[in-house]
PDB file of N, CA, C and O in Angstrom:
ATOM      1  N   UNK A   1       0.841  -1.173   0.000  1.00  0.00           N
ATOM      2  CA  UNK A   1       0.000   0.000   0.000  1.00  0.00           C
ATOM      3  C   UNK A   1       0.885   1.234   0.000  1.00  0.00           C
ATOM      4  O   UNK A   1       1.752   1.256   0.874  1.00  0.00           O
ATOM      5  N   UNK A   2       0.820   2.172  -0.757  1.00  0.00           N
ATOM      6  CA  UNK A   2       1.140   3.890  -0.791  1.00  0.00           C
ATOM      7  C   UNK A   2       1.074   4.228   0.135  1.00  0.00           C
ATOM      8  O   UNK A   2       0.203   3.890   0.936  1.00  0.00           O
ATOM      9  N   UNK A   3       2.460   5.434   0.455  1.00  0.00           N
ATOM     10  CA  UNK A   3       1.640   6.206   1.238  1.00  0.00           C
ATOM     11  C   UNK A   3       1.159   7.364   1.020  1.00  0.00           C
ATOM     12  O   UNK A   3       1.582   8.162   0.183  1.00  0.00           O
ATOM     13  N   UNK A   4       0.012   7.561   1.955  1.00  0.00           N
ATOM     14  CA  UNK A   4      -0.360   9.225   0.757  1.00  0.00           C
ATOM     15  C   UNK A   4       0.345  10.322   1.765  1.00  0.00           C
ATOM     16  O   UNK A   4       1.044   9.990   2.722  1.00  0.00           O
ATOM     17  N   UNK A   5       0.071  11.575   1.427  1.00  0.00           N
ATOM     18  CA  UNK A   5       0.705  12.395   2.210  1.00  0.00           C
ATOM     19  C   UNK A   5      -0.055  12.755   3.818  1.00  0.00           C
ATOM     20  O   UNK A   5       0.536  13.360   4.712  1.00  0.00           O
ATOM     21  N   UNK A   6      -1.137  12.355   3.894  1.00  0.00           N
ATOM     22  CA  UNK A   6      -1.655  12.560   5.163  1.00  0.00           C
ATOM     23  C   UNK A   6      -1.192  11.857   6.005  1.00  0.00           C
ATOM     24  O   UNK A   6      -0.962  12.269   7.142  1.00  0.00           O
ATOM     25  N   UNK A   7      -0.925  10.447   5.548  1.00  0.00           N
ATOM     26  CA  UNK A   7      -0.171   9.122   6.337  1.00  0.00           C
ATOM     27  C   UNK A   7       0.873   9.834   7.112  1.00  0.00           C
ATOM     28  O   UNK A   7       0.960   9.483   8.288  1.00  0.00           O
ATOM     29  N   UNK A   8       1.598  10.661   6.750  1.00  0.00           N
ATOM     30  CA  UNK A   8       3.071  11.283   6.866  1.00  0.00           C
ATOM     31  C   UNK A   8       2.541  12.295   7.577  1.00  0.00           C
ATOM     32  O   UNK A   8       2.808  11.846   8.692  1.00  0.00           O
ATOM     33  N   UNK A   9       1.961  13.379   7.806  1.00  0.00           N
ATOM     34  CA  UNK A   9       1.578  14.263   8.567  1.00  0.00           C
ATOM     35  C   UNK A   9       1.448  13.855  10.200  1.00  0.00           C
ATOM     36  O   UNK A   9       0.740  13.000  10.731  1.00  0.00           O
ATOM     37  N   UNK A  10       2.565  14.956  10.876  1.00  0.00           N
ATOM     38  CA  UNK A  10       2.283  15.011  12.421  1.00  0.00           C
ATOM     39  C   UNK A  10       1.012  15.238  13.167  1.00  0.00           C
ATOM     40  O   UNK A  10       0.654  14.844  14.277  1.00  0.00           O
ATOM     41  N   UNK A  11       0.311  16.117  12.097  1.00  0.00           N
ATOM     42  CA  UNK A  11      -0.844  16.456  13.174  1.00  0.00           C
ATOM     43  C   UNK A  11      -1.996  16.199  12.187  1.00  0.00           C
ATOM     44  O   UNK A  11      -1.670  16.611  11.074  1.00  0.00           O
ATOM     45  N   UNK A  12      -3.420  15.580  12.206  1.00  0.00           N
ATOM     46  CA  UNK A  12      -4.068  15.564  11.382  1.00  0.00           C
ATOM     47  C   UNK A  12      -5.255  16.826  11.067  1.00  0.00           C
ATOM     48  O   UNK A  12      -5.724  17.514  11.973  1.00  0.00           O
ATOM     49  N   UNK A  13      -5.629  16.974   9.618  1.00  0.00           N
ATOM     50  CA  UNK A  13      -6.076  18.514   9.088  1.00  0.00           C
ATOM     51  C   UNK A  13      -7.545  18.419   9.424  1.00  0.00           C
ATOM     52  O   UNK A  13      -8.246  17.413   9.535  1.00  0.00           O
ATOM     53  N   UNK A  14      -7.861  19.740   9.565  1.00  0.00           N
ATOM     54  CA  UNK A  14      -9.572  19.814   9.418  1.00  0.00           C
ATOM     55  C   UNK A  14      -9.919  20.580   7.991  1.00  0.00           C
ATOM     56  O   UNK A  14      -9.175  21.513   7.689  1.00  0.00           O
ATOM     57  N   UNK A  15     -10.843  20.293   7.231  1.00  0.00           N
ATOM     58  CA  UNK A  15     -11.328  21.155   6.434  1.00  0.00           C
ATOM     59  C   UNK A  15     -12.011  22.754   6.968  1.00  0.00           C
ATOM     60  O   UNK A  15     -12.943  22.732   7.771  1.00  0.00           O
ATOM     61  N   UNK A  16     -11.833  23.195   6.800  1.00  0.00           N
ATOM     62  CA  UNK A  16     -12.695  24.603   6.611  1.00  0.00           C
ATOM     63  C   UNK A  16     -12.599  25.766   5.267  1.00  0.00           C
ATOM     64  O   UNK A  16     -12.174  25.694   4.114  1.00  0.00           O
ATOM     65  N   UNK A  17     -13.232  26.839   6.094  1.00  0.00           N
ATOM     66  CA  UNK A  17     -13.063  27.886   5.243  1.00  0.00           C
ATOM     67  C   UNK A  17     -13.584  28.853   5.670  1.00  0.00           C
ATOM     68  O   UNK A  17     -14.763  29.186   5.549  1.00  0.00           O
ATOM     69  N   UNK A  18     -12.616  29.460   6.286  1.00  0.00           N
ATOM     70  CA  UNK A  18     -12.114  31.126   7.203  1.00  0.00           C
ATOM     71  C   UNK A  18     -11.874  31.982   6.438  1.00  0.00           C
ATOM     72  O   UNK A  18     -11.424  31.613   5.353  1.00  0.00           O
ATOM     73  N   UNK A  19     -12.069  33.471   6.670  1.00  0.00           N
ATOM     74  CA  UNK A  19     -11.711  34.436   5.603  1.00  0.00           C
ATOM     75  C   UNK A  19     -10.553  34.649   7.073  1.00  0.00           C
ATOM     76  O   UNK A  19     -10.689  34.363   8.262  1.00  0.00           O
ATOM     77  N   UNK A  20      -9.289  35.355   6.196  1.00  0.00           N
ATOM     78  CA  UNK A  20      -8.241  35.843   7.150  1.00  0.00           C
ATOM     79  C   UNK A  20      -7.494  36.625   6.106  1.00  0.00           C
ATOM     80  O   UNK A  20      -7.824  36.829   4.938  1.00  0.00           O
ATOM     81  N   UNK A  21      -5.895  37.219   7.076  1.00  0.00           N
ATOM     82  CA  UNK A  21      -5.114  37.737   5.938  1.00  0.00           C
ATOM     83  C   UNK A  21      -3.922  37.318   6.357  1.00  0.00           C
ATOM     84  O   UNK A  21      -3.626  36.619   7.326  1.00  0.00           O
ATOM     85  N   UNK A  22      -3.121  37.925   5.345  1.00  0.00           N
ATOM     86  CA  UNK A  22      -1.568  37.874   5.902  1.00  0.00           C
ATOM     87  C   UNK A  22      -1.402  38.634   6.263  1.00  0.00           C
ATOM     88  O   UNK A  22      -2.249  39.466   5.938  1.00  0.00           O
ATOM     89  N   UNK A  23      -0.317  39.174   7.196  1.00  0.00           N
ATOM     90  CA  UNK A  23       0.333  40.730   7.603  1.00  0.00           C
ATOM     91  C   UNK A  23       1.276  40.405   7.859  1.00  0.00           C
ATOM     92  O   UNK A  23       1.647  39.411   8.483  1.00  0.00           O
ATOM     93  N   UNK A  24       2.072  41.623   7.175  1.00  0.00           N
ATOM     94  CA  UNK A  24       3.555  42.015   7.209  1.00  0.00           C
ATOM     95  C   UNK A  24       3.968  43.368   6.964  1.00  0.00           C
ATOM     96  O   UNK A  24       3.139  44.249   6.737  1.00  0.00           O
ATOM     97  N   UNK A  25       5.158  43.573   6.997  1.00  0.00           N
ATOM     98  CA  UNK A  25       5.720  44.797   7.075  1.00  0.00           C
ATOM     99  C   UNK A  25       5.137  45.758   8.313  1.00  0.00           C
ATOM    100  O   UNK A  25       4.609  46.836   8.039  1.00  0.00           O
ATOM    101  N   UNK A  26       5.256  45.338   9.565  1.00  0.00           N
ATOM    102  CA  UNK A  26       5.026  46.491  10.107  1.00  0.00           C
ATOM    103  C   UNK A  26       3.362  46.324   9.965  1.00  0.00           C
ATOM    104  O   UNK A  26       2.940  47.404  10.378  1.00  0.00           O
ATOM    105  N   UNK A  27       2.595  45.774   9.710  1.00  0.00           N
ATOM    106  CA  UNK A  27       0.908  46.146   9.512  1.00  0.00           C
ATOM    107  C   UNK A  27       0.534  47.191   8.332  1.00  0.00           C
ATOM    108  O   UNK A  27      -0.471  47.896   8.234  1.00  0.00           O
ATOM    109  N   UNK A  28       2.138  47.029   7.085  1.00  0.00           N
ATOM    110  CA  UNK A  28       1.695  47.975   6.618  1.00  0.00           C
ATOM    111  C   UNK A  28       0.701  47.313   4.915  1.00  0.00           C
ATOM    112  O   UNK A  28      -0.142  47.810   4.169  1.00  0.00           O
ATOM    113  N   UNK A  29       1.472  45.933   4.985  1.00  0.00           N
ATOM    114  CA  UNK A  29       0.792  44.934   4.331  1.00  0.00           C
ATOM    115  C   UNK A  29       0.009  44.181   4.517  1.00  0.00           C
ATOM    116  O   UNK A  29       0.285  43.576   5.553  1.00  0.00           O
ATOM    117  N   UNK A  30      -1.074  43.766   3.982  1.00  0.00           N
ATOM    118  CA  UNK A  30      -2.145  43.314   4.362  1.00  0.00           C
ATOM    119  C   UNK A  30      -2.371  42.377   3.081  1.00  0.00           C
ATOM    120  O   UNK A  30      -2.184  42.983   2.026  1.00  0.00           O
ATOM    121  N   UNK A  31      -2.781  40.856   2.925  1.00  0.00           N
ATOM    122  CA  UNK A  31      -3.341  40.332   1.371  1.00  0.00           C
ATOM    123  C   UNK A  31      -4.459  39.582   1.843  1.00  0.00           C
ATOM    124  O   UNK A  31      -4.147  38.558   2.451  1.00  0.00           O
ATOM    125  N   UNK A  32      -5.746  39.831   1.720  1.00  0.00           N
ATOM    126  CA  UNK A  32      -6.827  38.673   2.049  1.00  0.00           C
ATOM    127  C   UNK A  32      -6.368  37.143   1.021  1.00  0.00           C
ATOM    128  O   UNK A  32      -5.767  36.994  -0.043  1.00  0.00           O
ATOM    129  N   UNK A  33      -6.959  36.295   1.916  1.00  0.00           N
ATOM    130  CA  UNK A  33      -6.912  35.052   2.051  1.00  0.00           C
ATOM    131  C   UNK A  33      -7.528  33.979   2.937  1.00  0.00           C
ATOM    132  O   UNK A  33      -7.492  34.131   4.158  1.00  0.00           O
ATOM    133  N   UNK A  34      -8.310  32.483   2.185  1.00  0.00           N
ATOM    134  CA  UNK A  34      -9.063  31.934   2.346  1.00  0.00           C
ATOM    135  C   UNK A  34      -8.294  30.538   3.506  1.00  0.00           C
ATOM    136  O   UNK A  34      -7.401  29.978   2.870  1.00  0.00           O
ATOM    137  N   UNK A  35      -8.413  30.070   4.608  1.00  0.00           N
ATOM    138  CA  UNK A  35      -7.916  29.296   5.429  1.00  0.00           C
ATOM    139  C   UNK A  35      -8.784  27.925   4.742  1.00  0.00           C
ATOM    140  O   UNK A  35     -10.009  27.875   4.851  1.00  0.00           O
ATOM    141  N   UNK A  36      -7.954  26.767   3.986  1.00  0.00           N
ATOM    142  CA  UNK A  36      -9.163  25.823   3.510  1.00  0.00           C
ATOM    143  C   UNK A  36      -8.737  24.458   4.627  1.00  0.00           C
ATOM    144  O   UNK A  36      -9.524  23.538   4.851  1.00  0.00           O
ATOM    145  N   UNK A  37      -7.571  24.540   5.146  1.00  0.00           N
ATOM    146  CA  UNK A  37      -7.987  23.844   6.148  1.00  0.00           C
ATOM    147  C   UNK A  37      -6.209  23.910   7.223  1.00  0.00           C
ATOM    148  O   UNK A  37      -5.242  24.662   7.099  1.00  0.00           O
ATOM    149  N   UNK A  38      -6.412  23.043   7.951  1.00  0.00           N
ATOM    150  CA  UNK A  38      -6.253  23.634   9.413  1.00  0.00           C
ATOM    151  C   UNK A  38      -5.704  22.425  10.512  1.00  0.00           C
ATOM    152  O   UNK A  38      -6.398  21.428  10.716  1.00  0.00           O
ATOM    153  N   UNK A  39      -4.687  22.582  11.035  1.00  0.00           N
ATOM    154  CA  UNK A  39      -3.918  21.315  11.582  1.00  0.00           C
ATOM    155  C   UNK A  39      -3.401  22.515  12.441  1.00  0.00           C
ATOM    156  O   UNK A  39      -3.347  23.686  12.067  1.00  0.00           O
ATOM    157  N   UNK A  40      -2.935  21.889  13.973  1.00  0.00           N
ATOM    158  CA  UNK A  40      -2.200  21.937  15.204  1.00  0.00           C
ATOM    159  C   UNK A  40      -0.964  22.718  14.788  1.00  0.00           C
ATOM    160  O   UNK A  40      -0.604  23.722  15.403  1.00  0.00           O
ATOM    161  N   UNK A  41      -0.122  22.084  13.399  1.00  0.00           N
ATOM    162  CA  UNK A  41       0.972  22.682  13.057  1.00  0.00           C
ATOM    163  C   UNK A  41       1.190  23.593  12.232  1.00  0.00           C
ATOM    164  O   UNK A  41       2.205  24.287  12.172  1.00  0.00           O
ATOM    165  N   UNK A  42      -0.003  23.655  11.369  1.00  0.00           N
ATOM    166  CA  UNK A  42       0.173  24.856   9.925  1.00  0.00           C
ATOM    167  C   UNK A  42      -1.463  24.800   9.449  1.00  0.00           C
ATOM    168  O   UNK A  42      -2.449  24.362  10.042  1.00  0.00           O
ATOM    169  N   UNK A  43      -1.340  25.313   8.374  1.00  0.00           N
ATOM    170  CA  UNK A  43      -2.801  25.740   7.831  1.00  0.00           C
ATOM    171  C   UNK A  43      -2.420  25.649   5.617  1.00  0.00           C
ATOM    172  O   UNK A  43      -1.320  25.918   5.133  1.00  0.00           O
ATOM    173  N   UNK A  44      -3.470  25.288   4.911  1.00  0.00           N
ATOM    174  CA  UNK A  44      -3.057  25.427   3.814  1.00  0.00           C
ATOM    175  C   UNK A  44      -3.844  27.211   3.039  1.00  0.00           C
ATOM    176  O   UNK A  44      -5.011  27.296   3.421  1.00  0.00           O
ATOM    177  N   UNK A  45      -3.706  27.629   2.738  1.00  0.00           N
ATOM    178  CA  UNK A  45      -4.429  29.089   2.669  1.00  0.00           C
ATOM    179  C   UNK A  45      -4.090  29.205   1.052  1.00  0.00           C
ATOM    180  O   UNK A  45      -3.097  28.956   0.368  1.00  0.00           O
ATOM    181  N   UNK A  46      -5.688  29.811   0.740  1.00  0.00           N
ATOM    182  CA  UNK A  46      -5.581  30.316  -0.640  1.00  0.00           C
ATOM    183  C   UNK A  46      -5.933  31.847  -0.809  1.00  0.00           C
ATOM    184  O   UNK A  46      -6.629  32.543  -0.070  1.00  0.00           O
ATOM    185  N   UNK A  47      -5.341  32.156  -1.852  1.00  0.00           N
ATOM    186  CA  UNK A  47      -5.043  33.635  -2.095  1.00  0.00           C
ATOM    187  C   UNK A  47      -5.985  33.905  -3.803  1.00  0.00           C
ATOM    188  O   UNK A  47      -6.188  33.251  -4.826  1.00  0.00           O
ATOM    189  N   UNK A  48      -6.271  35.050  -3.347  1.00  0.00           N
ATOM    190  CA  UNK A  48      -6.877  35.085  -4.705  1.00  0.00           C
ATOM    191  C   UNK A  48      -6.305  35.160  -5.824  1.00  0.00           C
ATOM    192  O   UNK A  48      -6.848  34.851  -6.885  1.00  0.00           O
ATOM    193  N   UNK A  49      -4.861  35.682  -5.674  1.00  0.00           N
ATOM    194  CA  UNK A  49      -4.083  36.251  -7.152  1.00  0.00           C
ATOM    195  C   UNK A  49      -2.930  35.586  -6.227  1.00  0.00           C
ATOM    196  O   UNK A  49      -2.802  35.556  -5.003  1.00  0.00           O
ATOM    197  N   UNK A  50      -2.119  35.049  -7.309  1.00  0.00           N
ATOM    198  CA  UNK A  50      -0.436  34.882  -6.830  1.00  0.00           C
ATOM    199  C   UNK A  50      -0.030  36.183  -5.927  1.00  0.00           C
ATOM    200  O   UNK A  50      -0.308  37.368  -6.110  1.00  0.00           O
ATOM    201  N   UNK A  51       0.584  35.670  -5.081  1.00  0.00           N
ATOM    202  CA  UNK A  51       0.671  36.679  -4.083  1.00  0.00           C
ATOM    203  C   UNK A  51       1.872  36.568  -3.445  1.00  0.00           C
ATOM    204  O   UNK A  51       2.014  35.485  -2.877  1.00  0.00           O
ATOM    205  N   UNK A  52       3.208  37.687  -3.308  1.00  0.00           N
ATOM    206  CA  UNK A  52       4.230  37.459  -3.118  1.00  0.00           C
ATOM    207  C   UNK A  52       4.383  38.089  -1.699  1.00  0.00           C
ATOM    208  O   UNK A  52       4.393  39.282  -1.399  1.00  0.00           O
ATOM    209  N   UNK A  53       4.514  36.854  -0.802  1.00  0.00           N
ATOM    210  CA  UNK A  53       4.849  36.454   1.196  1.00  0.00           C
ATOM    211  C   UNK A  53       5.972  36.496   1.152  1.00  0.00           C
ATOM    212  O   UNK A  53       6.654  35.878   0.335  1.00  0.00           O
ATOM    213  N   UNK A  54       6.442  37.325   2.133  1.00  0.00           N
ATOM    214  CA  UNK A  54       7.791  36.848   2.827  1.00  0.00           C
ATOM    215  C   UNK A  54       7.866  35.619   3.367  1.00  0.00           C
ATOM    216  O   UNK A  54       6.816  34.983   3.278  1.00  0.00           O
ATOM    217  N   UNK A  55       8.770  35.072   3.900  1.00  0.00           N
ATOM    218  CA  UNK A  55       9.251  33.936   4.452  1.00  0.00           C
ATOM    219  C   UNK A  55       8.307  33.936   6.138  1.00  0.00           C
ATOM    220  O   UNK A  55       7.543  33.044   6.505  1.00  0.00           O
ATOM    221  N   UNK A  56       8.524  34.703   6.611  1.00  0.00           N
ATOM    222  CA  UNK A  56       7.422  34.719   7.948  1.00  0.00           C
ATOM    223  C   UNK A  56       6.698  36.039   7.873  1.00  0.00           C
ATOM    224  O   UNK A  56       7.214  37.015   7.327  1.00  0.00           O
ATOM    225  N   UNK A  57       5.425  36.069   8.459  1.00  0.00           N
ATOM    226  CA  UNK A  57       4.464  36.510   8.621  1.00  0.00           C
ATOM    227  C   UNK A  57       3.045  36.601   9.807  1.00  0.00           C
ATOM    228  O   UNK A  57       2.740  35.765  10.658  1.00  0.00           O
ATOM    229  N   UNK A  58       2.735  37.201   9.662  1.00  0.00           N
ATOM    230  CA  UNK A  58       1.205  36.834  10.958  1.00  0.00           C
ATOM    231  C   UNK A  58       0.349  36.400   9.896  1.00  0.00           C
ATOM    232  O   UNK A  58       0.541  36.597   8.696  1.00  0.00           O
ATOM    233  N   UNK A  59      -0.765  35.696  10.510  1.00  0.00           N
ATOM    234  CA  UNK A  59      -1.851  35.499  10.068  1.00  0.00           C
ATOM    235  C   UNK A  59      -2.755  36.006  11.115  1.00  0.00           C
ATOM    236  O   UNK A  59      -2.549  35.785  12.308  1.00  0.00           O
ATOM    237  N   UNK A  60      -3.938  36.809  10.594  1.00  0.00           N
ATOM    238  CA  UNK A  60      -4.961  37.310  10.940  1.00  0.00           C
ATOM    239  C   UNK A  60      -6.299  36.663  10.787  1.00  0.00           C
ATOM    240  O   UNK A  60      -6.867  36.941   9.731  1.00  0.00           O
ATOM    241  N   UNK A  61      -7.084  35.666  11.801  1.00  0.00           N
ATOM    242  CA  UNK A  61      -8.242  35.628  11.397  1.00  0.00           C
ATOM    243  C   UNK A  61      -9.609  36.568  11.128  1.00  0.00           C
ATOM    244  O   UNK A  61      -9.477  37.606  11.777  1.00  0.00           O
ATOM    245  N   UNK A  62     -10.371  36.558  10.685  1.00  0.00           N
ATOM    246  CA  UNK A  62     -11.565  37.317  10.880  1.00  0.00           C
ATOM    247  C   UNK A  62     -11.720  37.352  12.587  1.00  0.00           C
ATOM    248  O   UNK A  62     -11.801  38.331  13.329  1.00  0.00           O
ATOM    249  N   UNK A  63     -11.727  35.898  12.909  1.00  0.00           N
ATOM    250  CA  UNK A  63     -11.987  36.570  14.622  1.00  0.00           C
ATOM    251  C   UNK A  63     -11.042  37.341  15.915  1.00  0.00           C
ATOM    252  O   UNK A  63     -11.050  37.367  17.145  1.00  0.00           O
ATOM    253  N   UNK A  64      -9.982  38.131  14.401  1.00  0.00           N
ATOM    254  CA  UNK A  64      -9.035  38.777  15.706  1.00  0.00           C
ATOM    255  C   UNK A  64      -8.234  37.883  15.881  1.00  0.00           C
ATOM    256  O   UNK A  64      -7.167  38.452  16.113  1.00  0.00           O
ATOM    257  N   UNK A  65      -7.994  36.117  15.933  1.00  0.00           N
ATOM    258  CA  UNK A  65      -6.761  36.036  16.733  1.00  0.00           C
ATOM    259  C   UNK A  65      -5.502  35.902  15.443  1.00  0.00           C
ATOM    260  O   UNK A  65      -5.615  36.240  14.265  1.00  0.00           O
ATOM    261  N   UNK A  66      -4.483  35.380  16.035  1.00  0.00           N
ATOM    262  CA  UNK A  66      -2.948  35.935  14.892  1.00  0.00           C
ATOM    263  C   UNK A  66      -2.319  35.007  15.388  1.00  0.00           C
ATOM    264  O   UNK A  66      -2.331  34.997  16.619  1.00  0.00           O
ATOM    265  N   UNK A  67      -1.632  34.019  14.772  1.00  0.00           N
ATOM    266  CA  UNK A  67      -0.367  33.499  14.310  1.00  0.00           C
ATOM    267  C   UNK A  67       0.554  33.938  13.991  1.00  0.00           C
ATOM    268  O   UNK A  67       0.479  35.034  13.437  1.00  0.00           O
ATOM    269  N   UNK A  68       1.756  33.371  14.160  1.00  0.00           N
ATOM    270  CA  UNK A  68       2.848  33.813  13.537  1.00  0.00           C
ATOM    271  C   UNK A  68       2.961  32.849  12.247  1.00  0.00           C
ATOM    272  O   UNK A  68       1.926  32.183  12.267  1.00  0.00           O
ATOM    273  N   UNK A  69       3.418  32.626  11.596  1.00  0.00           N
ATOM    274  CA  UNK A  69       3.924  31.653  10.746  1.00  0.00           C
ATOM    275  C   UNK A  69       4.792  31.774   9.532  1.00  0.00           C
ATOM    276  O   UNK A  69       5.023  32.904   9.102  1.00  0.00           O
ATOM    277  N   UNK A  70       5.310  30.696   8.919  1.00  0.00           N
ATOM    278  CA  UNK A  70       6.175  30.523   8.011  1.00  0.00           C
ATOM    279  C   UNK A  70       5.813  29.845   6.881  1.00  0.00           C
ATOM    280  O   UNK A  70       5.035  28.898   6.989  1.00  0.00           O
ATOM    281  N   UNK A  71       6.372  30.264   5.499  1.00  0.00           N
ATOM    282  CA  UNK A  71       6.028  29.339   4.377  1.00  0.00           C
ATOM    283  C   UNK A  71       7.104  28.375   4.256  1.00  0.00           C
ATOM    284  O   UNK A  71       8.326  28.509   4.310  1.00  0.00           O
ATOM    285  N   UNK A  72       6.048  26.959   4.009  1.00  0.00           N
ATOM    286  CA  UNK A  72       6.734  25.927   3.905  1.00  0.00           C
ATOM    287  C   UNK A  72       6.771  25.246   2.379  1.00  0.00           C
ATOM    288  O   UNK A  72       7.596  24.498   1.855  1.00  0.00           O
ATOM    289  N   UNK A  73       5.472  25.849   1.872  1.00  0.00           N
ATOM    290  CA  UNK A  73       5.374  25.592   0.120  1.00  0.00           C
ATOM    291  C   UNK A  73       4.462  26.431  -0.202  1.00  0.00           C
ATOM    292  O   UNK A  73       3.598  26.796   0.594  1.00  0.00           O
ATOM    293  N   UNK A  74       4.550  26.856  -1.470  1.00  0.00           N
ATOM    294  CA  UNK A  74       3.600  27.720  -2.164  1.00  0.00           C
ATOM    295  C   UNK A  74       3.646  27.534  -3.411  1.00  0.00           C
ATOM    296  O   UNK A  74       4.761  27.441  -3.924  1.00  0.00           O
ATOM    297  N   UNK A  75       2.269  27.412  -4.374  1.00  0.00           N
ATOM    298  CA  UNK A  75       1.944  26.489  -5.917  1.00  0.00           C
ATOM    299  C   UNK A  75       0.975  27.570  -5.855  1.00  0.00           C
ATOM    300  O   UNK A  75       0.033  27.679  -5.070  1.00  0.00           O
ATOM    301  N   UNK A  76       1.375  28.447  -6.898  1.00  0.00           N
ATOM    302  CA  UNK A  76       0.405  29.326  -6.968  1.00  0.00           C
ATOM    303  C   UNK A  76      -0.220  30.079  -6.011  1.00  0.00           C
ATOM    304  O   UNK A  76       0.462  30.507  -5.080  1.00  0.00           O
ATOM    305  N   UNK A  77      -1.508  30.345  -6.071  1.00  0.00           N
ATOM    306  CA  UNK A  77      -2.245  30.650  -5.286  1.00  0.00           C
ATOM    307  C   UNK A  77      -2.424  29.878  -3.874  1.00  0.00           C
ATOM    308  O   UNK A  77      -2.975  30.592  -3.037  1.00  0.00           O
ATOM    309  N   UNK A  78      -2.146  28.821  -3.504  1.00  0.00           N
ATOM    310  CA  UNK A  78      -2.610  28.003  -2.399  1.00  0.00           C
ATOM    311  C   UNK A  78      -1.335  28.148  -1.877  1.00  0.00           C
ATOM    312  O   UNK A  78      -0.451  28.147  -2.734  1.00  0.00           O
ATOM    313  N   UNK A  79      -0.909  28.296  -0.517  1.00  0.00           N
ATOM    314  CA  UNK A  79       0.785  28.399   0.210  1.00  0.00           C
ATOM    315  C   UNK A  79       0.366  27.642   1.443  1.00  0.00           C
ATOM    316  O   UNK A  79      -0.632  27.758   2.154  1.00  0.00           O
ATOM    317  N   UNK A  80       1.171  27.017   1.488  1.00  0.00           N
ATOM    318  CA  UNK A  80       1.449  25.653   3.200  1.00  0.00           C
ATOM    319  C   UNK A  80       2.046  26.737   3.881  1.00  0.00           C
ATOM    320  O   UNK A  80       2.635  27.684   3.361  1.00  0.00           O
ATOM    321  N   UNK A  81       1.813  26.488   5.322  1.00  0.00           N
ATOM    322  CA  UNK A  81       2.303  27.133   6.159  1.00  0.00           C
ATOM    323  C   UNK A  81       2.970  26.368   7.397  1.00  0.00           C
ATOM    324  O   UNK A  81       2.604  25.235   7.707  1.00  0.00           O
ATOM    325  N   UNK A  82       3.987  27.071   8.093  1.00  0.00           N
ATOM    326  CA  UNK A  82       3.987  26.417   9.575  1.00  0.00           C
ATOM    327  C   UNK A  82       3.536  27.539  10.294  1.00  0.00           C
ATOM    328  O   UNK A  82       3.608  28.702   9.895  1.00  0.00           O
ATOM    329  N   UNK A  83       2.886  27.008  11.786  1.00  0.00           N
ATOM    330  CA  UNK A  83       2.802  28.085  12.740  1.00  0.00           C
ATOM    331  C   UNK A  83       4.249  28.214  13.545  1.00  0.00           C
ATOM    332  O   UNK A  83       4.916  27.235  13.880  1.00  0.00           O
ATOM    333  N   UNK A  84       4.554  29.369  13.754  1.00  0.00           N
ATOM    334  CA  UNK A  84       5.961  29.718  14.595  1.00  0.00           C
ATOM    335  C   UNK A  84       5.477  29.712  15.895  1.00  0.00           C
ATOM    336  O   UNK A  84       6.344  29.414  16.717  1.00  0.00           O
ATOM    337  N   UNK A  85       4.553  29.906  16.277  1.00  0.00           N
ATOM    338  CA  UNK A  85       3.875  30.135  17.475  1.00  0.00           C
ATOM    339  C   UNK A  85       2.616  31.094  17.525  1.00  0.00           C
ATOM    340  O   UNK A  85       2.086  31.633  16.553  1.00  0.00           O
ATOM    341  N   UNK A  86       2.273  31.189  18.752  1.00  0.00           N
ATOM    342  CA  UNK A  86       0.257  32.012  18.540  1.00  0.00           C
ATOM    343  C   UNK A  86       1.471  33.622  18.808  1.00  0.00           C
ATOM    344  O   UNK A  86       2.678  33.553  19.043  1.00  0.00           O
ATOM    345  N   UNK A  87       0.637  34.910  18.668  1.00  0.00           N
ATOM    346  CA  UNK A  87       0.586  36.190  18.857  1.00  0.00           C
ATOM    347  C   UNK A  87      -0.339  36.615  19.780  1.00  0.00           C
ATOM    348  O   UNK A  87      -0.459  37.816  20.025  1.00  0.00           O
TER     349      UNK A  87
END
């Protein structure tokens, strides 16, 4: 039997779909973006237009709270993340 890539995952994902953003620079950047789903360790997030992230960043949910996090892959529009820790 294969393995697929979830097999391999530390923490297992939830589906959703959160409106949030990225922020950087100081709060002086801002890019909306869709949370489609959601694990202990990272989150996969889609963007509407190719969208060029620094290497770390916050994430902002709609409900106020913030992450820190890091890109771990990005294919276009959709970017993997790790969390660095909460804000």
């Amino acid at each position: 039997m294969a393995d697929t890539g979830s097999e391999k995952r530390r923490h297992p994902r939830r589906k959703m779909l959160k409106g949030a953003k990225a922020v950087f620079n100081d709060g002086a950047s801002l890019y909306d973006c869709q949370v489609r789903d959601w694990s202990e360790g990272g989150a996969r997030l889609v963007f509407p237009n190719l969208t060029p992230l620094p290497h770390l960043f916050t994430l902002r949910l709609n409900d106020g709270s913030e992450y820190a996090c890091e890109v771990v892959r990005a294919d276009g529009p959709i970017v993997g993340i790790r969390f660095a820790g909460s804000t």
